[in-house]
N, C-alpha and C positions, 0 to 999 in steps of 0.2 A: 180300345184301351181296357185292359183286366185294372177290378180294383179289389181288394184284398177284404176280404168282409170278417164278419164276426166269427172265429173258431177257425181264421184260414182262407175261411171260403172265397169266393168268385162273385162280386153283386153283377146281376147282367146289364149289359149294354142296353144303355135307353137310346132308340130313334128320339133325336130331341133336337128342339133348335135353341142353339148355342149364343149366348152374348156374352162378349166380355164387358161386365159392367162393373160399377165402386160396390164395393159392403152398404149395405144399406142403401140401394138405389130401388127403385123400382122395374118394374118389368116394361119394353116398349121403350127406353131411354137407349140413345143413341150408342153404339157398339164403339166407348172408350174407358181409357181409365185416366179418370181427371189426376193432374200433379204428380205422378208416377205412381199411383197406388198400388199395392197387390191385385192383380186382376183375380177374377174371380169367374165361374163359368155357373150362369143361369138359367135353368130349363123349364120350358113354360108353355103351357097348350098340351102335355103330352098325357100317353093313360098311365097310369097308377102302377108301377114295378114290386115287386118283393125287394126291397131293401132301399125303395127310394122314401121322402116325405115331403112335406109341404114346409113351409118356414114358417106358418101361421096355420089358422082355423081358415074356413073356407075357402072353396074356389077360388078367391081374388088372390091369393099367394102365390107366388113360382113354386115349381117344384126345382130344388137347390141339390147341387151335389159336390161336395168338396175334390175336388181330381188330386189324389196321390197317386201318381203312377208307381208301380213297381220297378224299377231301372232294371238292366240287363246289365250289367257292368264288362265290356268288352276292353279292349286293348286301349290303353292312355285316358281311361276312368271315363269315356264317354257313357250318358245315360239313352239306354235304347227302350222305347215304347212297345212294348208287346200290342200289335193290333189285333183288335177283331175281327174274327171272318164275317162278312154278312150275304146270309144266303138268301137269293132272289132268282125269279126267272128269270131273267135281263142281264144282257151287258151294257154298264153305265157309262156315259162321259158326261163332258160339260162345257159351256161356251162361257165362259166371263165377258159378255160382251161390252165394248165400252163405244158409247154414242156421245157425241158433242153436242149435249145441252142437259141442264139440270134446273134452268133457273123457269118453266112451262111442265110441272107436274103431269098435267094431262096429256102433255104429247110424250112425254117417257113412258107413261103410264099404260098408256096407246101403242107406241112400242111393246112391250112388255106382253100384254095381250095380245099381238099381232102370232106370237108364239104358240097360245095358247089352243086358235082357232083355226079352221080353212076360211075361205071365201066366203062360205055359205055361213057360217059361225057356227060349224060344228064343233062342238069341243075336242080336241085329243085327248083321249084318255090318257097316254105315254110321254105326254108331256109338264114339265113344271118350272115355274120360272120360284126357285127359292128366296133369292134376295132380290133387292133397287137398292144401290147405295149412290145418292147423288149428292154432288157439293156446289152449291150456288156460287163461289167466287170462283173455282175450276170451271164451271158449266160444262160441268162430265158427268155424267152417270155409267156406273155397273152395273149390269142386267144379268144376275146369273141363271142359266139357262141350263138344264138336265135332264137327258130321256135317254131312251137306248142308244148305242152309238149308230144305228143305221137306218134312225127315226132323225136323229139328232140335227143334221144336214136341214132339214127339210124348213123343222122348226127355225131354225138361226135366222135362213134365208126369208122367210115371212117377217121376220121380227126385221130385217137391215132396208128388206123392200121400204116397209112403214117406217123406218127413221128416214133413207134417202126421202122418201114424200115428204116428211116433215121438216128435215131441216137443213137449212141453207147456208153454207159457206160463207157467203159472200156477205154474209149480216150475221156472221155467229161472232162473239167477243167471250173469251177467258181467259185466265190469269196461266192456264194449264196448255205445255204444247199440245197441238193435233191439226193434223192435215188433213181427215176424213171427216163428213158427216159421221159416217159410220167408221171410227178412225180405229178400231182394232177388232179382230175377232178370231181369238185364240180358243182351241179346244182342247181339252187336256180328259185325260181317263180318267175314271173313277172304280171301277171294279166289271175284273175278267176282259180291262181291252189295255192291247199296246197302244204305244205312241205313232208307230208306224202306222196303223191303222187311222188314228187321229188323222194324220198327218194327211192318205185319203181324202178324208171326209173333206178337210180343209179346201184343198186343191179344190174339191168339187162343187163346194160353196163356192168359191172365188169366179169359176168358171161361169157355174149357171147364173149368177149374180149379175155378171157383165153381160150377160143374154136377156135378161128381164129387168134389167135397167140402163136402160143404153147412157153409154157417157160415163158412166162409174169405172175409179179404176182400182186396180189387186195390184197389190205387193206380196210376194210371199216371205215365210221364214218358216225357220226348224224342219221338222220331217215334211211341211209342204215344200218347202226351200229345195228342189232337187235336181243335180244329187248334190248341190254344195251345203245344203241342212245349215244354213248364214244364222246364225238367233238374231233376235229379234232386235237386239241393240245394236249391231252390226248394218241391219236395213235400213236402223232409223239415221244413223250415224252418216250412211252411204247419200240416203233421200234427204237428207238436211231435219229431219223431223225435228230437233231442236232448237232450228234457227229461226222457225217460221214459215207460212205457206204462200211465200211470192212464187208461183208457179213457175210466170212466163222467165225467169230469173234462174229457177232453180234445171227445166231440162230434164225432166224428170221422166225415165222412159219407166212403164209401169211394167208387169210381167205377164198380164194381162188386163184387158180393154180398153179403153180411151186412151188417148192425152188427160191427166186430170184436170176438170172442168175448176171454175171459181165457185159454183154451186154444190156439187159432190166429193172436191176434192179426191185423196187417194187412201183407200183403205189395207191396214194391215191383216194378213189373212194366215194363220198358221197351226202349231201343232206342239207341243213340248209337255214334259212333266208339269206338274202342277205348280203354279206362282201365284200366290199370297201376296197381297198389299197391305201394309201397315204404315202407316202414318203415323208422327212423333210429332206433335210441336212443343218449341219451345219459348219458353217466354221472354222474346225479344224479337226489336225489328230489325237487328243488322244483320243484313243478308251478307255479308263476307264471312262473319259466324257462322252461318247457319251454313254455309257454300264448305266449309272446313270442317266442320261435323262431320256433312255427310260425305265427303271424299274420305274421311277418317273410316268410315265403316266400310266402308265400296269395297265390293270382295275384290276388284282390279288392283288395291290396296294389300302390299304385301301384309300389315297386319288388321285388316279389316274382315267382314264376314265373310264364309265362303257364302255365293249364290245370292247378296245383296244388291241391289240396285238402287240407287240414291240421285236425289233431285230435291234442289231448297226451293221452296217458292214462299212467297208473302202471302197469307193466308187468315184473313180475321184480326188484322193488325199482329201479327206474331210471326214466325217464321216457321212453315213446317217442313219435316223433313220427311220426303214422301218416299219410299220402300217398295220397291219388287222383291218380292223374296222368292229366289228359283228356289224348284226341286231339284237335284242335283243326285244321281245315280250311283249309289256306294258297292262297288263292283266288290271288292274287297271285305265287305261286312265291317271296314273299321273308321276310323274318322282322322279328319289330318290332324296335324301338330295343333290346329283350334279348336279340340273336343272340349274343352273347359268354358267355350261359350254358348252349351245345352245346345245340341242340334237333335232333332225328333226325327226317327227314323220310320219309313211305312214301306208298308207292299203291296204292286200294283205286277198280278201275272207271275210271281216268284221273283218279280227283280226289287232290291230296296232300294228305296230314294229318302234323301233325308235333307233338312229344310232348317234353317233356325229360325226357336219358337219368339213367336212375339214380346217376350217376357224380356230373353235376353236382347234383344235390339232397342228395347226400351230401357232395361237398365243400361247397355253399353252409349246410348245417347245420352242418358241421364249425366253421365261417370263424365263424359267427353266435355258438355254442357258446363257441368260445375267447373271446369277447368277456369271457364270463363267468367264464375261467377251466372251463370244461370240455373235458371229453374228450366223443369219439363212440365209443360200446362195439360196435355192430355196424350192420350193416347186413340188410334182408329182403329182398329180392324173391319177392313171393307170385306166385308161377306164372311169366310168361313176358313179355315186349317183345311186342309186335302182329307182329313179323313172325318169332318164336321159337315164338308160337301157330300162323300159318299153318303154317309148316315141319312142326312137331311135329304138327299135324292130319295134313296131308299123307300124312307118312310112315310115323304110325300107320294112317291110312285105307288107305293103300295095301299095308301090310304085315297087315292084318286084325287089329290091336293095340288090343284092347277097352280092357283095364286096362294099360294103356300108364303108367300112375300108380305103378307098381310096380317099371315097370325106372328111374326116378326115385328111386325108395326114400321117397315122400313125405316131406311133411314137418309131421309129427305135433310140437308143443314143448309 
């Protein structure tokens, strides 16, 4: 992102790790914005820029940076994001892996570093796990996961061997659907790789996976999905992933390995532009509200988001409304009849893909909420923006910052 400095100029892009937290929070507090606040982006642990500061005297301060981006104003007033380039030796991706269980830190944790090492505990140097975002009444965790894309494989499979070990199906309990131990593992680019390529790697995790853990089984989607490329909501839709995981009921032929077992279940293995989750709750417990909300936004919704995915569940005595938010491929350089709901546009390989930002899906729940006479209690963003991952790959890869997850202070709830 260019941001406009004193006299004109350009302040440079800081490698920084990004939270969106309240005005006046502290640094290491969990990635939301309580009661719909203005979010704010705070950057912390990084070196010292020309044009950056501290918010206070000493080391213990963030370094803060206010984000105005400069819009490109294209066709029906949409705002487009000028990206920055960043040049590295590597081609980036990234695994958002999601494991069922959050509420045993040490065995996510364990997870997590299973990425980091070989067998022998050798470190990889080209590997880094940037965030752990886990929610104790879902009993999910995100593992996100980043190295070159032909390093990337390698790592994933280390880290899914160490969850199947650790954890069991047939005694997991959360509020969150999920068929797998290891119930997804999407990869998605970050800088100088396609999808298709992705898409690759995917397949090849799914394959050797089912060879070094007998009984586990794959589902594929998007560019692993071949050649019918199903997304991912389409698979789950197909394998009942919604309904719950009575196997011997559901018949579930995998695409490869097993029959899924009651101990390993069956994991999602795939490939697509980058998707963001953002989480809205709102303050109430009636789930037929909160069920209307989010079908209100649901880009399958002729007037909802494009590229939104929505699911209410009961969350903390509240209702939240939990968000996929696809990248979605803007071939045209222009945005549909919904550019007035800020979609953020990026580049991955010369092609643009553009995403709606967290801002507007908070105020459009907000807007929908009040209808009812409700409030919005907070806000989540689980991990990173597509171009907050690049960045944070970047300049952990380049600073040799394995558990790069930790100067973030994760986010364990």
């Amino acid at each position: 992102m260019q941001q406009g400095g004193a006299g004109g100029g350009v302040k440079p892009q800081m490698p920084a790790l990004e939270n969106y937290v309240l005005p006046g929070s502290r640094p290491g507090q969990r990635t939301e914005a309580a009661g719909g606040g203005r979010l704010r982006i705070v950057l912390r642990h990084c070196p010292p820029l020309a044009g950056w500061s501290r918010s206070g005297a000493g080391p213990g301060y963030p370094w803060r940076w206010e984000p105005q981006p400069e819009p490109q104003t294209g066709r029906g007033g949409a705002a487009r994001v000028k990206m920055s380039s960043t040049k590295v030796g590597f081609r980036l991706a990234a695994c958002l892996l999601n494991v069922s269980e959050a509420r045993k830190k040490d065995i996510v944790e364990k997870i997590a570093k299973a990425a980091l090492s070989d067998d022998n505990g050798q470190k990889h140097s080209q590997a880094t796990v940037l965030n752990i975002f886990s929610d104790y009444d879902y009993n999910r965790s995100v593992i996100t996961i980043a190295a070159p894309i032909d390093m990337l494989g390698n790592y994933v499979i280390a880290a899914c061997t160490e969850a199947f070990r650790s954890i069991d199906m047939a005694i997991q309990e959360g509020i969150h659907p999920c068929l797998g131990a290891v119930d997804l593992v999407p990869i998605y680019p970050l800088l100088d790789v396609g999808v298709e390529e992705c898409g690759k790697v995917a397949q090849s995790i799914a394959e050797i996976l089912t060879l070094r853990v007998p009984g586990c089984s794959m589902f594929l989607f998007g560019q692993a999905d071949q050649p019918e490329k199903r997304s991912l909501v389409q698979r789950r839709k197909q394998l009942g992933w919604f309904k719950g995981r009575d196997f011997k009921s559901m018949e579930v032929k995998p695409d490869t390995g097993a029959v899924p077992s009651q101990r390993y279940g069956l994991t999602g293995v795939g490939a697509s532009p980058y998707v963001m989750n953002c989480n809205v709750t709102i303050d109430t417990q009636d789930m037929a509200t909160g069920k209307d909300i989010a079908r209100a936004i649901r880009g399958s919704n002729t007037r909802g988001l494009k590229g939104v995915q929505t699911m209410a569940f009961p969350h903390n005595g509240k209702i939240e409304i939990a968000c996929n938010v696809e990248s979605f491929e803007d071939q045209d350089n222009i945005m549909t009849a919904q550019e007035d709901f800020g979609y953020i546009s990026y580049c991955v390989l010369g092609k643009t893909f553009s995403y709606v930002s967290p801002q507007s899906i908070e105020a459009q729940i907000k807007k929908l909420a009040s209808n009812y006479g409700i409030n919005t209690a907070r806000t989540a963003l689980v991990g990173f923006t597509p171009e907050e991952c690049k960045h944070c790959a970047t300049y952990a890869l380049k600073k040799g910052i394995g558990e790069f997850w930790r100067m973030r202070g994760g986010m364990f709830m």
